[in-house]
C-alpha positions in Angstrom: 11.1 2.0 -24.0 7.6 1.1 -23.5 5.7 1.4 -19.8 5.2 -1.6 -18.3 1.4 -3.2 -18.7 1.5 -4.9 -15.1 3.9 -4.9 -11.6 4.6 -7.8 -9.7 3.5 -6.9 -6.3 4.9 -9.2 -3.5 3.3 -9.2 0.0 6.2 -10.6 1.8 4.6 -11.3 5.0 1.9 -13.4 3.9 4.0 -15.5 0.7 1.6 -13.8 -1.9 1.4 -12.1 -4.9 -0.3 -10.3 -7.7 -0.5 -8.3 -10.4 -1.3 -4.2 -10.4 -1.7 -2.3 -13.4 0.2 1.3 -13.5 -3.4 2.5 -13.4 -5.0 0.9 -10.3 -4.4 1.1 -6.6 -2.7 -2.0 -5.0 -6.0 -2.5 -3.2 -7.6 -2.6 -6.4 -5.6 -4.9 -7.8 -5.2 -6.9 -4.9 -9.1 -7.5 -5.1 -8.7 -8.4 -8.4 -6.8 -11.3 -7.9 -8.8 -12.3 -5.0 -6.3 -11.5 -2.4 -7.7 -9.2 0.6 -6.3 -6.5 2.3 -7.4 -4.9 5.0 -8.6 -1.6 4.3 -11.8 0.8 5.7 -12.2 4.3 4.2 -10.4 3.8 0.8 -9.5 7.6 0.3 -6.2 7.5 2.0 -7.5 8.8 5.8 -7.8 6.0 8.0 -4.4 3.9 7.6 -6.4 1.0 8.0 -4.8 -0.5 4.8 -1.1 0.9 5.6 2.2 -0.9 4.5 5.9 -0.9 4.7 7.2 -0.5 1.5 10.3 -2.8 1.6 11.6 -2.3 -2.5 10.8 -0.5 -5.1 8.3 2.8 -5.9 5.1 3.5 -5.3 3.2 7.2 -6.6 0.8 7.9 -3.6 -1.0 11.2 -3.6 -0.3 13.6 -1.0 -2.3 14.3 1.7 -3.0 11.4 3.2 -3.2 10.2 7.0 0.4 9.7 7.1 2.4 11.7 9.1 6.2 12.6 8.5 7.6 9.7 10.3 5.4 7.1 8.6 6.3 8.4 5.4 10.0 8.6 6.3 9.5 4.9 7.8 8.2 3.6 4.5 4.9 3.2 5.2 2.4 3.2 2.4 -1.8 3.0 1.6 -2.4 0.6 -0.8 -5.5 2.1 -1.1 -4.1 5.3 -2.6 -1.0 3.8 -3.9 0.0 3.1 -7.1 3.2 0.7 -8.3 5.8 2.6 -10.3 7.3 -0.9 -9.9 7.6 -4.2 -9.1 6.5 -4.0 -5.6 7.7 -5.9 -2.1 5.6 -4.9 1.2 4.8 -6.0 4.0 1.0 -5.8 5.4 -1.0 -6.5 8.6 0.3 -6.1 12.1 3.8 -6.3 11.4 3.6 -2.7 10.0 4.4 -1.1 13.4 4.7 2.6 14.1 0.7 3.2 13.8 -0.8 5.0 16.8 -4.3 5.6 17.3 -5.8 8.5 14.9 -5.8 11.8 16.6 -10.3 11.5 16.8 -10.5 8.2 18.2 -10.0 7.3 21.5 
């Protein structure tokens, strides 16, 4: 069986999507099809860019900014994350369980 060449990535919450090679984040590929994202420090520490990860599987390195309970809640960096699969996720303010980062005020 032969890897897939692309994903279908869906962002729910906005009625768009795109393409992501295995090889590129979902930010990059969401740039690449002229979608933006919010996003800030693009290394996986500011959550700026995070997402709820409604179906299918992502491979995000560890270590990000997400604690436990994000990870456990679904939440995702697209800036990190990869698509194992197609994707469906849900970005923006309807996220939810972000708090403030521990050094800002």
């Amino acid at each position: 069986m032969q890897p897939a060449t692309a994903y279908r990535i869906t962002i729910a919450n906005r009625g768009l999507a795109f393409d992501a090679r295995p090889d590129e984040t979902l930010l990059q590929a969401a740039r690449r099809a002229g979608i933006a994202l919010p996003w800030g420090c693009g290394v996986g520490a500011c959550r700026t860019c995070a997402a709820r990860l409604v179906s299918g599987h992502i491979r995000m390195p560890p270590g990000t900014a997400l604690t436990a309970e994000h990870l456990a809640a679904h939440l995702v960096l697209p800036c990190v994350a990869k698509a194992g699969s197609d994707l469906e996720i849900h970005v923006g303010d309807s996220v939810g369980l972000l708090t403030p980062l521990p050094w800002t005020d």
